[in-house]
C-alpha positions as CSV (number, residue, x, y, z in Angstrom):
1,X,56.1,-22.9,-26.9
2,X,54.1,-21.6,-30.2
3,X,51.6,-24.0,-29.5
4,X,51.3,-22.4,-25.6
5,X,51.5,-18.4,-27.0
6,X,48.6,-19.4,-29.5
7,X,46.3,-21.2,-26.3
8,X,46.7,-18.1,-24.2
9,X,46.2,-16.1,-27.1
10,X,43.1,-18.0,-27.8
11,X,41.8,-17.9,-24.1
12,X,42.4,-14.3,-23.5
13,X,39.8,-13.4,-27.2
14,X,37.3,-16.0,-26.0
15,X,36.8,-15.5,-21.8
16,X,35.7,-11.5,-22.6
17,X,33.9,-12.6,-24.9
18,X,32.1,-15.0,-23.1
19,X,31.5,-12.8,-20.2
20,X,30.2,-9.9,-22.9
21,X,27.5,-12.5,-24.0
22,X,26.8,-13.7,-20.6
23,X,26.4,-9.9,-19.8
24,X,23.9,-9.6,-22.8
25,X,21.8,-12.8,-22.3
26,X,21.5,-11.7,-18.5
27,X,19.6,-8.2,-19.3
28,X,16.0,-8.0,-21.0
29,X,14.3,-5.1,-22.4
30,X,12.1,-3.1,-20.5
31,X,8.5,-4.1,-20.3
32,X,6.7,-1.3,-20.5
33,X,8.4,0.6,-23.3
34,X,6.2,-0.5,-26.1
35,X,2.2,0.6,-25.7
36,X,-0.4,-0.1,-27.7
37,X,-1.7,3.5,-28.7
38,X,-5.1,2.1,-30.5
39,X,-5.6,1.1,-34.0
40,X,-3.3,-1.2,-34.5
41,X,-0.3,1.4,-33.6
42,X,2.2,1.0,-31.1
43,X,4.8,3.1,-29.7
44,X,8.3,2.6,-28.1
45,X,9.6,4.8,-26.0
46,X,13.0,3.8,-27.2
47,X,12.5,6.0,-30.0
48,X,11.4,8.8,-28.0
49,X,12.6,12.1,-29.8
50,X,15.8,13.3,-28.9
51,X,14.3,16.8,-29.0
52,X,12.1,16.1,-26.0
53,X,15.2,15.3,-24.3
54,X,16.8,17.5,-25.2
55,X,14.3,20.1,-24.2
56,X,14.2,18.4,-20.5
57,X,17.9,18.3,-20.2
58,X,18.3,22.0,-21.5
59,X,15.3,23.1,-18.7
60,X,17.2,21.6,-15.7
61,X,20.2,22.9,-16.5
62,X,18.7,26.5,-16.2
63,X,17.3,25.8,-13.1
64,X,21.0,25.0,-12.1
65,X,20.2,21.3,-11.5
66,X,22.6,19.2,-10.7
67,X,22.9,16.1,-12.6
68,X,23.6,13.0,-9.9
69,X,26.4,10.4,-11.0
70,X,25.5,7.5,-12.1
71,X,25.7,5.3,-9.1
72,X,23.4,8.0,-7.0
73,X,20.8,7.9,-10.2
74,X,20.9,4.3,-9.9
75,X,20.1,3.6,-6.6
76,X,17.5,6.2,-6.6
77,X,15.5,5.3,-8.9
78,X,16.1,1.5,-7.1
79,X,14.9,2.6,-3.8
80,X,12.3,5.2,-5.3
81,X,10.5,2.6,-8.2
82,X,12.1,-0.4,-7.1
83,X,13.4,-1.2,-10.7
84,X,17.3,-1.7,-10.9
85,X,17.9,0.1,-14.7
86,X,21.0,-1.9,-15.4
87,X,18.8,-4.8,-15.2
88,X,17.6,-3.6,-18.7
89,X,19.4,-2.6,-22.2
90,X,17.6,-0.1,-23.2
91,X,19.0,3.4,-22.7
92,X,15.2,4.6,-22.3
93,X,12.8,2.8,-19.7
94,X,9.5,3.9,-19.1
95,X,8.3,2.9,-15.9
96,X,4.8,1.7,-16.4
97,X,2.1,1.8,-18.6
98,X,0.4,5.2,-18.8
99,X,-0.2,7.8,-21.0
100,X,2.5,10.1,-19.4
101,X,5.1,7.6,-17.8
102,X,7.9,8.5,-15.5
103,X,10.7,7.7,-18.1
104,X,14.2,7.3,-17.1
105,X,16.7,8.3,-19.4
106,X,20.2,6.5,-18.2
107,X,22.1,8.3,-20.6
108,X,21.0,12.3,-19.5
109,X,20.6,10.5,-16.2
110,X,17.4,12.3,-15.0
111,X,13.5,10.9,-15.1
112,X,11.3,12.8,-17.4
113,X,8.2,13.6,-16.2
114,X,5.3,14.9,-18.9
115,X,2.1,17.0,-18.4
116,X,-1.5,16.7,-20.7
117,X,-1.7,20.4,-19.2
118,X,1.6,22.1,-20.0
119,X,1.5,24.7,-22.5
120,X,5.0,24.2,-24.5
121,X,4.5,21.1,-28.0
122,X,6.5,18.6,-25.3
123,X,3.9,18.7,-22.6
124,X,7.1,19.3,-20.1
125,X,6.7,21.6,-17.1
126,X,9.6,22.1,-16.5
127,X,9.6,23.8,-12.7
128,X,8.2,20.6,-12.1
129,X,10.5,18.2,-14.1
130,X,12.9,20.2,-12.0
131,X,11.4,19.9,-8.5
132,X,10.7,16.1,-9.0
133,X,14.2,15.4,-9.9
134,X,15.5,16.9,-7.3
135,X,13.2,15.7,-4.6
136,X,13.8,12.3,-6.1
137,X,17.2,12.3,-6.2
138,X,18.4,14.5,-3.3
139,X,15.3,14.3,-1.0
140,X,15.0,18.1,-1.1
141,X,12.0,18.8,1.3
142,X,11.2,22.6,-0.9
143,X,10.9,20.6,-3.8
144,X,8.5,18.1,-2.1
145,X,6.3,21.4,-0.3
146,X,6.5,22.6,-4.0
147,X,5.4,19.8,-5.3
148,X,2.6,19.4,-3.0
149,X,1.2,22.4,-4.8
150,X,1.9,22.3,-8.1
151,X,1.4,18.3,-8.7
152,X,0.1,16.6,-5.8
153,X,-1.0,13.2,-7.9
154,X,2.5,12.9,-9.0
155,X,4.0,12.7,-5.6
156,X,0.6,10.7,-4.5
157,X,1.7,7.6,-7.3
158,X,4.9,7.4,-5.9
159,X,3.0,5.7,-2.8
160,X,0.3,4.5,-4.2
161,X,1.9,2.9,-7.4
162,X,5.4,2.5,-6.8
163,X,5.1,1.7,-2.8
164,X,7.5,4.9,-1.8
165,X,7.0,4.6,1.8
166,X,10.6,6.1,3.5
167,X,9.8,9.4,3.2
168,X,7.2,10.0,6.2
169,X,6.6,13.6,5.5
170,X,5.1,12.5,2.0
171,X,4.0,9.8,3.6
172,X,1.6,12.1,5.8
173,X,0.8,14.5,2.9
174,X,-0.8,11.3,1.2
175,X,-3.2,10.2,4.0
176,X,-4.3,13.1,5.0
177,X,-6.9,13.1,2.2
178,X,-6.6,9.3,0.9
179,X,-10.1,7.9,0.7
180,X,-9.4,4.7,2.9
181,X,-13.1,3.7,2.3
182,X,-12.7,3.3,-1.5
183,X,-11.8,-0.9,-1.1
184,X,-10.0,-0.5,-4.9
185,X,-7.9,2.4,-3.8
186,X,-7.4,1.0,-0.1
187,X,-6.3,-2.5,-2.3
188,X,-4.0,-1.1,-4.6
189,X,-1.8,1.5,-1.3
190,X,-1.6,-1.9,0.6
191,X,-0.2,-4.3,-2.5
192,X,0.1,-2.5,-5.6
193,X,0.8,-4.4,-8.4
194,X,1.3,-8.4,-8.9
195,X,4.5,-9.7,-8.9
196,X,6.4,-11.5,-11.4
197,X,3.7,-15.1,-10.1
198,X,0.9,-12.9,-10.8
199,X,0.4,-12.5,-6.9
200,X,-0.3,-9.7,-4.7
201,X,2.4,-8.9,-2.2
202,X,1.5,-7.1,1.2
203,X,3.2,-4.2,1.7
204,X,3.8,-4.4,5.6
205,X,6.1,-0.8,6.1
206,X,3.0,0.9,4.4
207,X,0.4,-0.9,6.4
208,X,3.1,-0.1,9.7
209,X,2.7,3.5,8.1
210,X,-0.9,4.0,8.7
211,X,-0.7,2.7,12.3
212,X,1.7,5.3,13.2
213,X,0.8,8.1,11.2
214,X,-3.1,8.3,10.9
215,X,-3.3,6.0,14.9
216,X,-0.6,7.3,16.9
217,X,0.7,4.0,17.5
218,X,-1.4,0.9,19.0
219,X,-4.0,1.3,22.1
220,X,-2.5,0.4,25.4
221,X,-4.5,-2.8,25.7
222,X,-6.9,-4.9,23.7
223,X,-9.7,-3.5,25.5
224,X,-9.2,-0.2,25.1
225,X,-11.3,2.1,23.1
226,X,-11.2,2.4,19.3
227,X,-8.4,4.9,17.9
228,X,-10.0,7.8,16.0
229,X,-9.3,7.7,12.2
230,X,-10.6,6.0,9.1
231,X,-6.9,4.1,7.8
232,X,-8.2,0.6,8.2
233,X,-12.0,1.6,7.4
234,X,-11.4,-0.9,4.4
235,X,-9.8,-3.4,6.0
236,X,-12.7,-6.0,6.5
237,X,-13.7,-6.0,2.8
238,X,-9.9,-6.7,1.9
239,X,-9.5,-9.7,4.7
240,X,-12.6,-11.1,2.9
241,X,-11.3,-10.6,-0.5
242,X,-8.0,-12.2,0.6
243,X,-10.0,-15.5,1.6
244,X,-11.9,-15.8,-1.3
245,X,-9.0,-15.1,-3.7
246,X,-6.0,-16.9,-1.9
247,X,-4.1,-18.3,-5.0
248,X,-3.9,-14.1,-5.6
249,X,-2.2,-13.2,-2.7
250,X,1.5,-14.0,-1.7
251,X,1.5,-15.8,2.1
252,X,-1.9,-15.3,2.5
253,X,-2.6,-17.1,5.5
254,X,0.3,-14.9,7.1
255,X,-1.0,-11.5,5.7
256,X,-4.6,-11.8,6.5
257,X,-3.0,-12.8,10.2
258,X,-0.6,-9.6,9.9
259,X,-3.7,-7.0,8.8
260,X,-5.9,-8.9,12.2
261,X,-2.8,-8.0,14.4
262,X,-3.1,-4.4,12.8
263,X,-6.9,-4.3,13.4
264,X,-6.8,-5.5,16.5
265,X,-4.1,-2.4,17.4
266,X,-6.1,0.1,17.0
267,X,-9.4,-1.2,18.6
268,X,-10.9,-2.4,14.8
269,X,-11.9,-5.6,17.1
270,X,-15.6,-6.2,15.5
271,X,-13.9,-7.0,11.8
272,X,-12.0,-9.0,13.0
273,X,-14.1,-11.1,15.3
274,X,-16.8,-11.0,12.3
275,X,-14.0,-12.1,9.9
276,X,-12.9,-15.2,12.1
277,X,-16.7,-15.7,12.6
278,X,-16.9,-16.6,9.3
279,X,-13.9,-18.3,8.5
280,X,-13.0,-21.1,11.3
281,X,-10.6,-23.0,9.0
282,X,-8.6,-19.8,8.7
283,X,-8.5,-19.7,12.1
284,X,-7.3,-23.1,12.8
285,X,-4.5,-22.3,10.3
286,X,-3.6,-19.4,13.2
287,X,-3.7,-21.6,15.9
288,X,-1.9,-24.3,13.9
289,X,1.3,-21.5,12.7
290,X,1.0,-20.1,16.4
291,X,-0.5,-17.3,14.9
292,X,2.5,-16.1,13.0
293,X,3.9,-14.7,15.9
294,X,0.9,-11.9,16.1
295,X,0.3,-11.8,20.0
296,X,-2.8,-9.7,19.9
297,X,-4.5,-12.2,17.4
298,X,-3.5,-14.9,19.7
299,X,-4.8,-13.5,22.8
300,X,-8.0,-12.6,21.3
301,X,-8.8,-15.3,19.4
302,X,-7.7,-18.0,22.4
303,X,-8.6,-16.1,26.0
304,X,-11.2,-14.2,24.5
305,X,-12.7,-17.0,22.6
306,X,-13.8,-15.1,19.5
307,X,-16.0,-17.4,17.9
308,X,-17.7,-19.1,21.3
309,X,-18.7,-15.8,22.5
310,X,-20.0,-14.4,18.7
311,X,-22.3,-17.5,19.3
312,X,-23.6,-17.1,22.9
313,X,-27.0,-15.5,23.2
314,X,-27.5,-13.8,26.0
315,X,-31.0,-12.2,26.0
316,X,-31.6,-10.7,29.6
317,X,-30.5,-7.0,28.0
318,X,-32.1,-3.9,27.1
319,X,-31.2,0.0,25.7
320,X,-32.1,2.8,28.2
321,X,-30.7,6.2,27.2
322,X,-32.4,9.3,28.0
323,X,-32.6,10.5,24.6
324,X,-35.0,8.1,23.5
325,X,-32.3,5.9,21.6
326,X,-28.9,4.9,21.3
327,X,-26.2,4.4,18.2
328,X,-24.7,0.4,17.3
329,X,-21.4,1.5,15.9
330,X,-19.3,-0.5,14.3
331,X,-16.3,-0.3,16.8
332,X,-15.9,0.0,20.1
333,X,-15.3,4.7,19.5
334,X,-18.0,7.4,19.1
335,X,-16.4,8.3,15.8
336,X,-17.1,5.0,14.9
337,X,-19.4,4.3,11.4
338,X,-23.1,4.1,12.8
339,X,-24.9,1.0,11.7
340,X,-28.2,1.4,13.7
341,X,-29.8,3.6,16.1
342,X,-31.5,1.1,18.4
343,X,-34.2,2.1,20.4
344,X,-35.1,2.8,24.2
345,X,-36.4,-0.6,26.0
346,X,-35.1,-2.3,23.7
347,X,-34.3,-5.9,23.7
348,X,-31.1,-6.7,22.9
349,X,-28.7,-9.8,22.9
350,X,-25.1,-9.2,24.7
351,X,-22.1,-11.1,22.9
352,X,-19.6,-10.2,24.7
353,X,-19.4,-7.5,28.0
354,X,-15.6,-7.2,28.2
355,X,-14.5,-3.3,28.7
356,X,-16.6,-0.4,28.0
357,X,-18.4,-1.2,24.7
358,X,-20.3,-4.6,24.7
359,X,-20.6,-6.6,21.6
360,X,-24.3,-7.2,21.3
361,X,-27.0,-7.7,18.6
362,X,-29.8,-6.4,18.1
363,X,-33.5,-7.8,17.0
364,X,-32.9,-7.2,13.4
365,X,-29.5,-9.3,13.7
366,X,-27.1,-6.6,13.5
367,X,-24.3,-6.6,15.4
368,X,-21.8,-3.8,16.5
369,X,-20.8,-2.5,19.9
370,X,-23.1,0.0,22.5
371,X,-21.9,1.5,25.1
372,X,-22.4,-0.5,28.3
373,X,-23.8,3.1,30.3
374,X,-26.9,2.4,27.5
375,X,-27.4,-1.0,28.7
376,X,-29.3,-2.5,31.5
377,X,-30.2,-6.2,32.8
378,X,-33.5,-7.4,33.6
């Protein structure tokens, strides 16, 4: 009976403390906490000063903030940054590498936020440390109108860094001036950072986003006019960089046929026809995955025969507009990017003459899409 008492005795020390381990081995430090600050010196924002969090803590609380529990703060900052903090031991985690990171601090249980600009030693303004946490944490929509104001580029990195797509009312407020023809900026809204395999991941909802928001939706048909608005001005530039860097990108062959499908919504059909031009083994990948389920991309590619009809040369065509000249565009819209003003009586080779813009090129070798009313046979 001793013998027993002293087993259980033994059991009941060693199982917690083989959980407790287990516990420990599972979590890692956080990875950005320690940054190089030049010269051989590095900081770690575990030993950030416990005045400067003080400071923050003591500024909500005059604002009359209201701290969230700890199971709110965590699956906030999971569905905000996409970081799960108990992951991690530290008490501190910075959340990337910058000179002011947004820094969680698990045991205040509210994200700093710092300012270059603000006038106090701790570079904390804290109307804004205020308004962030409480837009973060309790979606307040004042806090994000006053935020909109007072730090637009803070709200703008939730999206463009951290992929924050749920709230479509910020969502808006960052494309209304987002310079979709910068390719870097357009690269780093659609996949952010690499992922643990040192791969890009697409992010679809934020692609869906720009459909909806800056589009309306998709056109009616394939053959319907180009949608006004510049979200997918990039998008050829990023298809191409895809196929030349494929090792790069997670499910390539799937995400270059995704962002086709998305073209191809809104009208974008010359990128994508020049794309598939270009890249025929791509394109037999399609055909081969049934084209990932993208119907659009199928129909174009098979009934409209993309690359048979880029080839065709049909030369019986010329330009006749009254004012003395007409504009190639790039897609088949009048807002569309002009890429050469092509010139009364001019000859001109027709690609393809489905729906109101024909695909032609002209004498130089250009091609984009005219408006069939500025075209006649011989």
């Amino acid at each position: 009976m001793r013998i027993i008492l002293k087993f259980i005795f033994f059991i009941a020390i060693l199982v917690p403390l083989m959980i407790s381990c287990q516990k420990e081995t599972y979590k890692i430090e956080a990875p950005y906490n320690i940054v190089d600050e030049g010269d051989g010196k590095k900081f770690n924002f575990d030993n950030l000063s416990t005045d400067i969090k003080t400071f923050g803590t003591t500024s909500l609380k005059n604002f009359n903030y209201k701290f969230p529990d700890y199971n709110l703060f965590t699956k906030k900052i999971q569905e905000v940054f996409e970081i799960n903090i108990n992951d991690y031991n530290n008490t501190i985690i910075a959340l990337r590498i910058s000179d002011f990171p947004e820094i969680v601090l698990k045991q205040n249980k509210y994200i700093l936020i710092q300012d270059s600009d603000s006038e106090n030693k701790y570079s904390i303004n804290s109307e804004v440390l205020y308004h962030f946490n409480k837009y973060i944490f309790y979606d307040d929509p004042t806090s994000l109108n006053i935020l909109k104001l007072k730090d637009p580029y803070l709200l703008k990195d939730l999206v463009t860094y951290y992929g924050y797509n749920t709230d479509k009312n910020l969502m808006s407020f960052v494309f209304k001036d987002f310079d979709f023809e910068n390719n870097v900026s357009f690269h780093e809204l659609l996949f952010g950072r690499k992922n643990q395999n040192k791969q890009y991941v697409l992010r679809k909802s934020i692609v869906n986003d720009i459909e909806q928001i800056i589009y309306g939706g998709k056109t009616k048909d394939i053959l319907s006019e180009t949608k006004e608005g510049k979200g997918y001005d990039s998008i050829s530039n990023i298809l191409e960089t895809m196929s030349s860097h494929p090792n790069e990108y997670n499910n390539y062959l799937e995400n270059i046929a995704f962002l086709c499908e998305k073209a191809l919504n809104v009208g974008y059909l010359g990128d994508v026809q020049s794309f598939l031009h270009k890249n025929k083994k791509i394109l037999e990948s399609f055909k081969k995955n049934n084209y990932f389920g993208n119907e659009r991309l199928k129909i174009f590619s098979e009934n409209l025969n993309v690359i048979d009809k880029t080839e065709e040369k049909v030369s019986n065509f010329y330009i006749n507009d009254p004012d003395g000249y007409t504009n190639l565009r790039k897609d088949r819209s009048t807002s569309s990017e002009i890429l050469q003003q092509v010139k009364t009586g001019e000859q001109i080779e027709v690609l393809n003459d489905k729906g109101d813009w024909f695909l032609i090129k002209t004498k130089e070798g250009k091609e984009g899409y005219i408006h069939k009313s500025r075209i006649e046979s011989k």
